[in-house]
C-alpha positions in Angstrom: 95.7 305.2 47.4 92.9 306.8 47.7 89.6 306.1 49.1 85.9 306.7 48.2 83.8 308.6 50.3 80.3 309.6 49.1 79.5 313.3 49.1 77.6 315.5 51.4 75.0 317.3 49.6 71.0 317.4 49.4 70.8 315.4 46.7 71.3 312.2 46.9 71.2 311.2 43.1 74.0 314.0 42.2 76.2 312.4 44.9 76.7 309.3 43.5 77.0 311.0 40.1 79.7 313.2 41.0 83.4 312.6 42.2 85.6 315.7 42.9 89.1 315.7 43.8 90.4 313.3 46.8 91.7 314.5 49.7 94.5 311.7 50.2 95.0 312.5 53.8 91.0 312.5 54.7 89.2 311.2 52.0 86.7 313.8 51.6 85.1 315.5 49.0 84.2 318.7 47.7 80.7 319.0 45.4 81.6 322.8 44.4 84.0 323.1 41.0 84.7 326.7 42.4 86.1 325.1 45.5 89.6 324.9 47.0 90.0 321.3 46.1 93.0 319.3 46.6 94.0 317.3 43.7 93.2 313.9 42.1 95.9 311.0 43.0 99.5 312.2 42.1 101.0 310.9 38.7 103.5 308.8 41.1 100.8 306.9 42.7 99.3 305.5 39.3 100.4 302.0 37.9 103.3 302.1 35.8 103.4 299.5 32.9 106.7 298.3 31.3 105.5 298.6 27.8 104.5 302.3 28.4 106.7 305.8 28.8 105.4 308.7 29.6 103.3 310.5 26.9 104.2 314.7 26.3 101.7 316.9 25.5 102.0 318.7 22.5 103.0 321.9 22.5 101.6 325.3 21.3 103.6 325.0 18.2 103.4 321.5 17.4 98.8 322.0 18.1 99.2 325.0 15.6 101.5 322.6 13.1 98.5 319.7 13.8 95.8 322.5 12.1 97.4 322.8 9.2 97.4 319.3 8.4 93.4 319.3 9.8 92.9 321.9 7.3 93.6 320.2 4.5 90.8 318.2 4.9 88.3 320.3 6.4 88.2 324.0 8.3 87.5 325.0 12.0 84.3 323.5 12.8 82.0 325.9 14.7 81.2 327.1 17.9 77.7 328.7 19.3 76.4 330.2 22.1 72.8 329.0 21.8 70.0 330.8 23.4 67.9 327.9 24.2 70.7 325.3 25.4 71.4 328.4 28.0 68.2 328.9 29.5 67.3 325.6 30.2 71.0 325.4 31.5 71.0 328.7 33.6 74.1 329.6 32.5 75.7 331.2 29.1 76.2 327.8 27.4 78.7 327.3 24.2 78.5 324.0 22.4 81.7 322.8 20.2 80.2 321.2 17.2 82.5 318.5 16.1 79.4 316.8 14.5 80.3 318.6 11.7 83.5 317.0 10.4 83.3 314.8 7.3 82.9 311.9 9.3 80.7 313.4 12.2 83.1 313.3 15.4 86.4 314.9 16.3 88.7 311.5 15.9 89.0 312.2 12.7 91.8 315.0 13.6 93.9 312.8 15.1 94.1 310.1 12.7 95.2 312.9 9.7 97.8 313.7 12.2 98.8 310.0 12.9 99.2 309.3 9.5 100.8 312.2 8.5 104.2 311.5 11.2 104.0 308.0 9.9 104.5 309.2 6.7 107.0 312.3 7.6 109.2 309.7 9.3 109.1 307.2 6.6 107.5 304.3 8.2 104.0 304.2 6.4 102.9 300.8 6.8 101.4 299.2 3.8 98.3 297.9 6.0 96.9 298.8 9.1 94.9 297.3 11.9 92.8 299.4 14.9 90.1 298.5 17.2 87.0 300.7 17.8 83.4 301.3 18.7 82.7 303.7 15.7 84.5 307.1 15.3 88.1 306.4 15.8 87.8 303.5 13.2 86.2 305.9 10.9 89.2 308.5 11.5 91.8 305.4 10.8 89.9 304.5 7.4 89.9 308.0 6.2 93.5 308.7 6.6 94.6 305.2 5.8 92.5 305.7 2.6 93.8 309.1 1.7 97.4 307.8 2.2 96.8 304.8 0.0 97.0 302.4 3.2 94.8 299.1 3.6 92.7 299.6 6.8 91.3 296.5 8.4 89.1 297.4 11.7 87.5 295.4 14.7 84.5 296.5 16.0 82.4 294.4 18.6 79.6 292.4 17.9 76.5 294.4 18.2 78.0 297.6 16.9 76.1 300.2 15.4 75.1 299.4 11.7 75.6 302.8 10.6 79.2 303.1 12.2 79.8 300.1 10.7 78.7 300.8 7.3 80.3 303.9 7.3 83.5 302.2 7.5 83.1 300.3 5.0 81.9 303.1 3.0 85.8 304.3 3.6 87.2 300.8 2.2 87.4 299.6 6.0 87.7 295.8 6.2 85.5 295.2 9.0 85.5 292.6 11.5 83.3 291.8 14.0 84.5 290.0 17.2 83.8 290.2 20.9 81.6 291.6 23.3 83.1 295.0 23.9 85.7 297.4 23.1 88.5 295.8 25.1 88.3 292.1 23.4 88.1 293.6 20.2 91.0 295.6 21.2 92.6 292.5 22.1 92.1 290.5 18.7 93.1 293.6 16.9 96.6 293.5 18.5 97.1 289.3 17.9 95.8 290.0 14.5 98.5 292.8 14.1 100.9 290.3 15.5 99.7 287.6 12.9 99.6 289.4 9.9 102.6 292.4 10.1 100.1 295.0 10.2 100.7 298.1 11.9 98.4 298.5 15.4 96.8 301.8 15.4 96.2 302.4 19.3 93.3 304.5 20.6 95.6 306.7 22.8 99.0 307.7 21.3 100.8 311.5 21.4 100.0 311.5 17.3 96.5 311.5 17.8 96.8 313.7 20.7 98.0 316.6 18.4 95.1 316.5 16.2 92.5 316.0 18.7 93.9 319.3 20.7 93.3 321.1 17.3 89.2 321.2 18.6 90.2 322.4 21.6 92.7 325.2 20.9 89.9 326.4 18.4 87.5 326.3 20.8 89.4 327.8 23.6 90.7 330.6 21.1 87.2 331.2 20.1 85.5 331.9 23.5 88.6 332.7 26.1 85.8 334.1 28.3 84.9 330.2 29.0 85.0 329.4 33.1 84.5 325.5 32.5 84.1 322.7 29.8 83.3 319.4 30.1 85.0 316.5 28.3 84.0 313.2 27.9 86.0 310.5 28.4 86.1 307.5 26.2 89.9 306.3 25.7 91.1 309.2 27.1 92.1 311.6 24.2 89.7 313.9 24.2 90.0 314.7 27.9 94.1 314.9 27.3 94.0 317.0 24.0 91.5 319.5 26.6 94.4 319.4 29.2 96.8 320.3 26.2 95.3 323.0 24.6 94.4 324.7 27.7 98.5 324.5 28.6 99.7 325.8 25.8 97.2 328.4 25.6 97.1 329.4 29.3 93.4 329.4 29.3 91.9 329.7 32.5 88.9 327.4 32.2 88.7 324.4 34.9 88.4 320.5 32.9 85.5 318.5 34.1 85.6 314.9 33.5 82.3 312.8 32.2 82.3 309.4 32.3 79.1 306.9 31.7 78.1 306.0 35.2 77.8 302.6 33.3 81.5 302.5 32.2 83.4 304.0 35.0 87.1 302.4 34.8 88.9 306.3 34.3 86.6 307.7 37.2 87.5 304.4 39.5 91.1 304.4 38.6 91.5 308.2 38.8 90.1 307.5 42.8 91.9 304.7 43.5 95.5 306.0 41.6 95.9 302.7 39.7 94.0 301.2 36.9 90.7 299.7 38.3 88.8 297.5 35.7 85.1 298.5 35.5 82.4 296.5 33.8 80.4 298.2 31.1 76.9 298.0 30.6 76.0 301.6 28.9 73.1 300.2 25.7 73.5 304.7 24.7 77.0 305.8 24.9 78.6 304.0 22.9 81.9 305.9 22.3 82.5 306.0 26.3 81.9 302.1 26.9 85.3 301.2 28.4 86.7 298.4 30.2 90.0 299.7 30.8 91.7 302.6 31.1 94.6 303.5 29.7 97.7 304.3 31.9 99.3 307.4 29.7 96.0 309.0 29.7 95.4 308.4 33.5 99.3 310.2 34.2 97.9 313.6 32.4 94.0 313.6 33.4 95.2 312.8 37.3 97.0 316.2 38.1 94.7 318.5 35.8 91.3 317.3 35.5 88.7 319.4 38.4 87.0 316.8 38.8 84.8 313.8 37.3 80.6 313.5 36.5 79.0 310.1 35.8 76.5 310.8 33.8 73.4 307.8 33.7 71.9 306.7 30.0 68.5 308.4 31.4 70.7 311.7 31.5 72.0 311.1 28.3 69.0 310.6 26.3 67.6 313.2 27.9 70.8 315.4 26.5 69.8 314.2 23.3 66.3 315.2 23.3 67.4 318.8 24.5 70.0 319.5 22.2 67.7 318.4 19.3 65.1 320.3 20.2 67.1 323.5 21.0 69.9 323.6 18.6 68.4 320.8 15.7 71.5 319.2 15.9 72.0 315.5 16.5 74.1 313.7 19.3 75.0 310.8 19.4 75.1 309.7 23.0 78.6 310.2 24.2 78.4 313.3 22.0 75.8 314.8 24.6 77.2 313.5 27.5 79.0 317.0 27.9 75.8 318.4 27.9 74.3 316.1 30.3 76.6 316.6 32.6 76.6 320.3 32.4 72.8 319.6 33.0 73.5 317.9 36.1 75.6 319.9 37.8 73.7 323.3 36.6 73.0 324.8 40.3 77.0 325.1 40.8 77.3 327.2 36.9 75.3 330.1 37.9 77.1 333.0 36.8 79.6 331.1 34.6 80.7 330.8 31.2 80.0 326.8 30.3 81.4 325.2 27.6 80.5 321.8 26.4 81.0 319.6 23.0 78.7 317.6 20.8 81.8 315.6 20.1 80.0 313.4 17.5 76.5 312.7 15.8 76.5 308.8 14.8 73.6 307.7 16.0 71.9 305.0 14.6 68.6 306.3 13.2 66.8 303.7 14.9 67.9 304.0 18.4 67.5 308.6 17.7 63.9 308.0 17.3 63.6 305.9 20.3 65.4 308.5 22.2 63.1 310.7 20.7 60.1 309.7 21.3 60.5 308.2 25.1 
């Protein structure tokens, strides 16, 4: 096991953002990506669960096989290099804009690709049953629709009206039930039990495939890229990262970003076992996390540089940037990359950054608050 050291730099408040790879024997810390950096606790050391075998990335073949099926719904989503993003960055800065897919986030990749191995292996379900904050739901309810599926989804109470009614919007039944992601995860699974639905998980090597699409675009696009940064909600944006780098042999190094107000991957990636973490981000949504999940915490542990925690002050403040350079909107774990990009800008001089607006569902309401604060 690890232990938790804080770090010595000048600034105080990017210390106790930032977590870079343990030193098992010493417990130290390294605040430079570009350093020699021993590496996060070993895939031995975390938690094994009964239920739960070890998840293989997909391959190079089997991310290229993924497209296709993306395709059919909707084409590479682009990449820029934007002018202004990189000067207030300092560095050459390239933003992934999975905003743009029909339903405004990457998940909706990897719920084409779920669907479509249910269906190549015969076992579409006639219903199905997921739990989610927003995007993944929305990705479930489009690929259950377009395979002629009913789609019931829990979402906790609170959640963003316009997630919400863009669920609906897909034929989602929606139900409302707990306080976070993790009890309406809960109730999804007994109500799966209960009624012979089919569980649709958050982290599963199906929806891995489709997620890594974004990334072996993105990667393919810009191989000059030095560093992205991921953000970290369930885990498969981070691991789809991991696999399209692999199978690519890109060189770029994968930064973590967690909500500094949600930090169960960032705590169990230090302490090489799930650690529970209360959650108490009010802005990013789509990483508010209880728990993290053990298949993504065996890939993320031996590849990931290191992890950011990035504060909802940093993250509206990402979302005011990127508006006002690109015109583009974020929804707050969708500039969470940026933010923690931001944060860490002295150490990117001289580097290639890459970072993605992952999604765009912001309530209007709480946009024009971030605005205008």
């Amino acid at each position: 096991m690890t232990t938790r050291t804080p770090l010595a730099t000048d600034d105080a408040h990017k210390s106790d953002m930032l977590i870079t790879r343990s030193n098992r024997e010493a417990g130290a810390f390294s605040p430079r990506p570009s350093a020699v950096k021993p590496p996060l606790a070993d895939v031995s050391q975390l938690e094994a669960t009964a239920s739960e075998s070890p998840t293989t990335l997909p391959t190079l073949q089997q991310i290229e096989a993924a497209a296709q099926v993306v395709y059919r719904e909707f084409q590479a989503t682009p990449q820029y290099h934007w002018a202004l993003l990189s000067q207030r960055l300092g560095s050459e800065c390239w933003v992934k804009h999975e905003n743009h897919t029909p339903v405004g986030a990457f998940k909706l990749r990897g719920g084409l690709t779920y669907f479509d191995r249910l269906k190549r292996r015969g076992v579409l379900p006639g219903s199905v049953i997921s739990a989610t904050r927003g995007n993944h739901g929305q990705s479930i309810g489009w690929a259950a629709r377009a395979h002629g599926v009913a789609c019931s989804i829990v979402v906790p109470l609170g959640n963003s009206l316009e997630k919400n009614a863009a669920m609906r919007a897909l034929g989602v039944t929606l139900i409302e039930y707990g306080t976070d992601f993790q009890q309406s995860r809960e109730h999804a699974i007994s109500l799966a039990t209960q009624n012979g639905a089919h569980m649709v998980p958050s982290f599963h090597p199906d929806l891995l495939s489709g997620v890594s699409t974004y990334w072996w675009e993105f990667f393919k696009a810009v191989p000059q890229l030095d560093v992205v940064y991921v953000p970290i909600g369930q885990g498969s944006g981070a691991c789809s990262a991991i696999a399209a780098k692999l199978a690519l042999g890109h060189k770029a190094r994968i930064v973590g970003v967690v909500s500094a107000h949600a930090t169960t991957y960032a705590d169990s990636l230090m302490a090489g076992r799930i650690v529970e973490a209360p959650v108490s981000t009010l802005l990013a949504d789509g990483m508010a996390c209880r728990i993290a999940d053990q298949a993504a915490l065996n890939i993320m542990a031996p590849h990931l540089d290191h992890i950011v925690k990035v504060s909802d002050v940093e993250v509206a403040q990402a979302m005011r940037d990127i508006y006002i350079d690109t015109h583009n909107v974020a929804e707050g774990a969708g500039a969470a990359s940026y933010a923690a990009a931001m944060q860490e800008r002295h150490l990117l001089r001289g580097q290639v950054v890459g970072t993605t607006l992952s999604g765009g569902n912001v309530d209007a309401g709480v946009f024009a608050k971030v605005l205008l604060a």
